[in-house]
C-alpha positions in Angstrom: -26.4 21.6 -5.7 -28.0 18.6 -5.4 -27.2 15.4 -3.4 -28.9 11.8 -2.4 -29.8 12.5 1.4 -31.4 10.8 4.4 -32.3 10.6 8.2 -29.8 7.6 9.2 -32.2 6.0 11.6 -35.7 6.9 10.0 -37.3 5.2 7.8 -38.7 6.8 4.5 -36.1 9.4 4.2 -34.2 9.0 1.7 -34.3 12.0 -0.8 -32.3 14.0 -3.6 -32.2 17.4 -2.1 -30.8 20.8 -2.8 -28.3 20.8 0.0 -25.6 23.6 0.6 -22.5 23.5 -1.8 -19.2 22.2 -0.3 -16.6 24.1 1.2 -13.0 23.1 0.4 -10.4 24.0 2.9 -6.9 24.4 2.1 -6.2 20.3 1.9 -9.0 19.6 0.2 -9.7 18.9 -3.7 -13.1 20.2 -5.1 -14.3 17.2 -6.9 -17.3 17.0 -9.5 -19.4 13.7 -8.8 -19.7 11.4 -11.9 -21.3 8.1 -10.5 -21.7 6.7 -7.3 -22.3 2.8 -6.7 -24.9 1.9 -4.1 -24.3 -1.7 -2.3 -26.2 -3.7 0.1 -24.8 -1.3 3.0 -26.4 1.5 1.5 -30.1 -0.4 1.5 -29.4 -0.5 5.2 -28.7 2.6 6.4 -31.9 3.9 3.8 -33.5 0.8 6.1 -32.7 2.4 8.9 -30.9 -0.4 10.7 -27.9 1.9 11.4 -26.1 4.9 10.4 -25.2 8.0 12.3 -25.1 11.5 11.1 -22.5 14.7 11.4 -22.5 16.3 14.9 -25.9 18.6 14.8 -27.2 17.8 12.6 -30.2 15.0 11.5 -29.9 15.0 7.7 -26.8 13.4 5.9 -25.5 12.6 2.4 -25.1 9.0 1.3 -22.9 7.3 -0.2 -19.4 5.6 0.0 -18.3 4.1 -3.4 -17.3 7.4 -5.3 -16.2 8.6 -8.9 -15.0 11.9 -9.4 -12.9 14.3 -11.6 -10.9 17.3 -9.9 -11.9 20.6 -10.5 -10.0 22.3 -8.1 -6.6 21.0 -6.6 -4.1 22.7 -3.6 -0.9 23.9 -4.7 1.6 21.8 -4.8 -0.3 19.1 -4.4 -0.3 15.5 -6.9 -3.7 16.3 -8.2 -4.9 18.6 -11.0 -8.3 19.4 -12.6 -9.2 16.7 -14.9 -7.6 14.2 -12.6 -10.3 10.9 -12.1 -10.0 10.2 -8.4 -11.8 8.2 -6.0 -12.3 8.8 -2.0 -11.4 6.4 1.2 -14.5 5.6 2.7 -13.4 5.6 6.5 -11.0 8.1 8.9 -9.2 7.3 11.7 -10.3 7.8 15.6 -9.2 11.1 16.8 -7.2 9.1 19.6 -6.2 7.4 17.7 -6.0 3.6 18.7 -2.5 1.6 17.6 -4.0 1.0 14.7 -5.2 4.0 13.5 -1.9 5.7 14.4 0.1 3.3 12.6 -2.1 4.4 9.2 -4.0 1.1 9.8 -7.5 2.4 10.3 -9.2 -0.1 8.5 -8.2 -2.4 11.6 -9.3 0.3 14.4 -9.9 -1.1 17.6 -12.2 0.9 19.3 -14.9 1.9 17.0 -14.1 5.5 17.2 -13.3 6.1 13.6 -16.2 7.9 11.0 -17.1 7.4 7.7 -18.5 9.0 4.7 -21.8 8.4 4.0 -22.1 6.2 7.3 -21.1 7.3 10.4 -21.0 11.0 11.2 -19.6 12.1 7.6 -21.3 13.3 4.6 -20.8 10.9 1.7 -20.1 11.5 -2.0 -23.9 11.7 -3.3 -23.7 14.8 -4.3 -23.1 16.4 -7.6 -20.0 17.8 -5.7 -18.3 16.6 -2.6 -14.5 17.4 -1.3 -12.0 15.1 -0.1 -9.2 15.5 1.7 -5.6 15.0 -0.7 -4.4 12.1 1.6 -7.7 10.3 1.0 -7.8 10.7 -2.5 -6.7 8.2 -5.0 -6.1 9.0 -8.8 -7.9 6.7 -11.3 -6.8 5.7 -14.6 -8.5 7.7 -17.6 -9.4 4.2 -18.4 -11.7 3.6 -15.8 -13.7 6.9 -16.3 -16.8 4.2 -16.8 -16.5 2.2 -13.6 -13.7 3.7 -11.5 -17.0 3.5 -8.5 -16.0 -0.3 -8.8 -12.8 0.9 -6.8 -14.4 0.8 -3.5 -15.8 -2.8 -3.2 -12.4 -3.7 -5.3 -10.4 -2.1 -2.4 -12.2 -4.7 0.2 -11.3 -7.5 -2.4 -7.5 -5.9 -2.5 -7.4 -5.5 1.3 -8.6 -9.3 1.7 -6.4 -10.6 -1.2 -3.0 -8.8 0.8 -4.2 -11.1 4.5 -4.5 -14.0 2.8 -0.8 -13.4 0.9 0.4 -12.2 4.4 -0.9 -15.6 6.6 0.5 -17.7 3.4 3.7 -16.1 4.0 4.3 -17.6 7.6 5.0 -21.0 5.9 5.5 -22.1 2.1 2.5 -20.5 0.7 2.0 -21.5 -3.6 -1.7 -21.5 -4.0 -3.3 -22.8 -7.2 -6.5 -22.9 -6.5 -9.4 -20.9 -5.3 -12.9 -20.9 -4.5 -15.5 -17.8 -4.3 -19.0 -18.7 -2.7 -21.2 -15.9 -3.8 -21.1 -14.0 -7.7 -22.3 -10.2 -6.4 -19.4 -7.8 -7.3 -17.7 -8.4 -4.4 -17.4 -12.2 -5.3 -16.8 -11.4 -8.7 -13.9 -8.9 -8.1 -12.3 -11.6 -6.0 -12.3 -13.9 -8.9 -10.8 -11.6 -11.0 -8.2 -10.8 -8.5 -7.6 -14.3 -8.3 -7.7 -14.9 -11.9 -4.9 -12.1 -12.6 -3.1 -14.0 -9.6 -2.9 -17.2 -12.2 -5.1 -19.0 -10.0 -7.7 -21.6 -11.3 -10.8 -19.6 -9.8 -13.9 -21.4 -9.3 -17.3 -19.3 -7.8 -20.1 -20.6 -6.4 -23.7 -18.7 -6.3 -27.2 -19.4 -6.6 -28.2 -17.9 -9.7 -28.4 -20.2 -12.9 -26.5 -20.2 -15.8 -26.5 -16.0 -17.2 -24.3 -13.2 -17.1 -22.8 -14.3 -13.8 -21.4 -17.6 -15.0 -20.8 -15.6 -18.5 -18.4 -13.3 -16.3 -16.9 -15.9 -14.4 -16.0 -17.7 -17.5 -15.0 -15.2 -19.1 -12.0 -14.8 -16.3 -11.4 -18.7 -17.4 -12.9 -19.4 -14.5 -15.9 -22.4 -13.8 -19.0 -21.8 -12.6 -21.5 -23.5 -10.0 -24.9 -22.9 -9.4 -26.0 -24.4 -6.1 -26.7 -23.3 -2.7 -24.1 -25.9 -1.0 -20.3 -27.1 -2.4 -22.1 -30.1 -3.1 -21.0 -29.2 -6.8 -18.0 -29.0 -6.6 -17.1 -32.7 -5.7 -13.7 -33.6 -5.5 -11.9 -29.4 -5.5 -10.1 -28.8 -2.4 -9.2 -24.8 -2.5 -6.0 -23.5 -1.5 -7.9 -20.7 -0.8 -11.6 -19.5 -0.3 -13.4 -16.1 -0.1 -16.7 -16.3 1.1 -18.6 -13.1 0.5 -22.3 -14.8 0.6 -23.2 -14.9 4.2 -24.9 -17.7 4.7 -24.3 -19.7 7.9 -23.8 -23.1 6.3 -22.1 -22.1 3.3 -19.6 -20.1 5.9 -19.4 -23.3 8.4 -18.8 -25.8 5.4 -16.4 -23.5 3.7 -14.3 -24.2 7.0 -13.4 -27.6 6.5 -13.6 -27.5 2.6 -9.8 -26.2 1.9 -7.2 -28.1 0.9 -4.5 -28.5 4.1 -3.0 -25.5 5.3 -5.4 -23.8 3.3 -6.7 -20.0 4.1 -10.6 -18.9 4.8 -11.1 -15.5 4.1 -14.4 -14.4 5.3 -16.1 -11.2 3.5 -19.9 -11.6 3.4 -22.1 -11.0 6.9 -24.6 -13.2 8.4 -27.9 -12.4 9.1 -28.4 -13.0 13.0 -31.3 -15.4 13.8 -30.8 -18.3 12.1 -28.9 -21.4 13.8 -27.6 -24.3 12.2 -26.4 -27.9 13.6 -22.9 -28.1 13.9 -20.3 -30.8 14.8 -17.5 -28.7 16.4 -15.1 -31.1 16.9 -14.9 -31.9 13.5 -14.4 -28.6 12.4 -11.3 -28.6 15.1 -9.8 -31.3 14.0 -9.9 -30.3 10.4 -8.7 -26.7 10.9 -5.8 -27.6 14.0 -4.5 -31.0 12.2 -4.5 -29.2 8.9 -3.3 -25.8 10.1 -5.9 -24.2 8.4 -7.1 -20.3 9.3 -10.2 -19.3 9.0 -10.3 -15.1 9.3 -12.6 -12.3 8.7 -12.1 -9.1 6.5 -13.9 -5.8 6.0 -13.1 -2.0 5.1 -10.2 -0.9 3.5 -7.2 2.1 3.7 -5.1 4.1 1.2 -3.1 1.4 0.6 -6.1 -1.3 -0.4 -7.9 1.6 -2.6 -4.0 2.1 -4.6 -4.1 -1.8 -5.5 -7.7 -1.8 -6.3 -7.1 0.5 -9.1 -4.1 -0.6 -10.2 -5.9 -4.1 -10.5 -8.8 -2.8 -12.5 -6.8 -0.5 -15.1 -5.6 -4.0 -15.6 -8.7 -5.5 -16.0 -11.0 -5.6 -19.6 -13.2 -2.4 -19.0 -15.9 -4.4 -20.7 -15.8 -7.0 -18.8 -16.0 -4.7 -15.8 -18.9 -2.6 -17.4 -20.4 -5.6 -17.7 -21.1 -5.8 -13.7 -22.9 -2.8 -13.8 -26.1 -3.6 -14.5 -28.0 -0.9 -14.5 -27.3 3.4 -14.2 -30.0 5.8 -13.0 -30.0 9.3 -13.0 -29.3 11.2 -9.7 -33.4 12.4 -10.3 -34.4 9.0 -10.0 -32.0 7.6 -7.7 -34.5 5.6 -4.9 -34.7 3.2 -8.2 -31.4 1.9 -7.0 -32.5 1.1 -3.7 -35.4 -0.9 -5.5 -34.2 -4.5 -6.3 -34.1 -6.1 -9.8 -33.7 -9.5 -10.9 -30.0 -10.3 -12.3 -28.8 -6.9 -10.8 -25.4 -6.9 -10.0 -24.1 -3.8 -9.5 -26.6 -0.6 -9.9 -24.8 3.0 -10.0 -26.7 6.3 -10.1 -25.3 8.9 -12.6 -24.9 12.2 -10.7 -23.2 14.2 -13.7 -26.0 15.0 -16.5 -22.5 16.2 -18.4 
């Protein structure tokens, strides 16, 4: 069969190759691939800033946000052929920490755990792949389109239940929310918010276009700016930052309405400083009793709430992230960015 493959560490490597076909054992459910959705951590690891391969061996298939429909199932198990499923990305540490032995491997604290397509798995590039049954979630029919959206959905799920759990240590009615940054991370957390019944506003650099079409579209409002300078006078209740950028990430801090919740998705590059008054941002978070807390990953539980919340959603309006589909054939295109992308998938079923 054929799968998207590379060297993690090496430069240049990134290939569709004939590779061996997979072996199910007797957990596993034989899955065909339909689509695969390739984010900014894929760029990386076909960059070569990280990524680590299966034990002996150098070569590894990409790819973490899956789509798939069961051709084979176990007996007995929930599955069938024909069932739309999706896979968890990450496995617990063979330890396994507190975390990971408490299902909770999302949280794992000491880095021991592997993922596919990333660290020491094979991913679901391929136009077959296997999963395990207790890391496979069944899709709506619905979704048979953009069930791949699953994935970045289930980091959106996983940061909407923290923010719903630090609410809950006080009384915690939030009507208003702010998302800096419209890439489909951003854009899935304003649609979570928005079927929350929460006035969503999103911040992002692009003009007026599809982005500001989609977020109004949610009956959200739209900003285009670099700062919150636009916003004037709003004062979230809550706000997800999935951009990034340092000042964006140190203004966000002291932007929130009081007792108001940060939730911190996107990554900073390293390098880059920026002037800071720290004793303001003290003040505001301690006298307001603000939190400020980062999110990333996602278990069984996040990937179950991301689909409910997108066989939920308007299927166009969710086709409508994906902006453009490439054949498995052609797949490096994906790596290749386009203006007003916002999600790219590769096809890898020609059926």
């Amino acid at each position: 069969m054929r799968a998207l493959t590379f060297v993690p560490g090496k430069k240049g490597t990134l290939e569709v190759l004939d590779v061996p076909e997979p072996a199910p054992g007797p957990g596993d459910l034989l899955v065909e691939g339909l689509a695969l959705g390739i984010c900014g951590t894929d760029r990386e690891l076909a960059a070569a800033e990280y990524g680590w391969p299966p034990a002996g061996r150098d070569r590894m298939v990409i790819g973490h946000e899956s789509l798939g429909r069961v051709v084979r199932a176990p007996d007995g198990s929930p599955f069938a052929p024909g069932d739309l499923v999706v896979g968890v990305v990450r496995r617990p540490d063979p330890v396994p920490c507190g975390a990971c032995g408490h299902g909770e491997f999302d949280m794992c604290r000491n880095g021991r755990y592997t993922e596919r397509g990333i660290k020491e798995l094979d991913g679901y590039g391929g136009e077959r792949w296997i999963v395990e049954t207790g890391y496979a979630v069944r899709l709506d029919p619905s979704l048979a389109s953009v069930g791949m959206l699953v994935e970045p959905a289930s980091v959106v799920a996983k940061a909407w239940e923290q923010i719903e759990r630090i609410g809950a240590r006080a009384y915690f009615e939030p009507h208003t929310l702010l998302v800096t940054g419209a890439g489909p991370i951003g854009l899935l957390a304003a649609l979570l918010g928005s079927q929350r019944g929460l006035e969503v506003h999103v911040l992002d650099r692009a003009p007026a276009g599809l982005k500001s079409d989609l977020v109004e579209e949610l009956g959200g409002t739209y900003y285009s700016g670099s700062s919150l300078e636009p916003l004037g006078d709003v004062r979230p209740d809550v706000i997800i930052e999935c951009t990034g950028a340092g000042q964006l990430v140190i203004d966000a801090m002291t932007a929130t309405a009081a007792s108001g919740i940060v939730c911190l998705c996107g990554l900073a590059a390293g390098g880059r400083t920026h002037r800071v008054d720290a004793g303001v941002i003290n003040r505001d978070i301690v006298l307001e009793n603000d939190v400020v807390f980062g999110t990333v990953n996602a278990n069984q539980r996040h990937f179950a709430a991301a689909a409910e919340a997108l066989a939920k959603a308007d299927v166009g309006w969710l086709e409508r992230l994906i902006s453009r589909r490439v054949p498995l054939e052609r797949a490096l295109e994906a790596f290749e960015p386009a203006e007003n992308d916002v999600k790219v998938v590769i096809e890898l079923s020609t059926g």
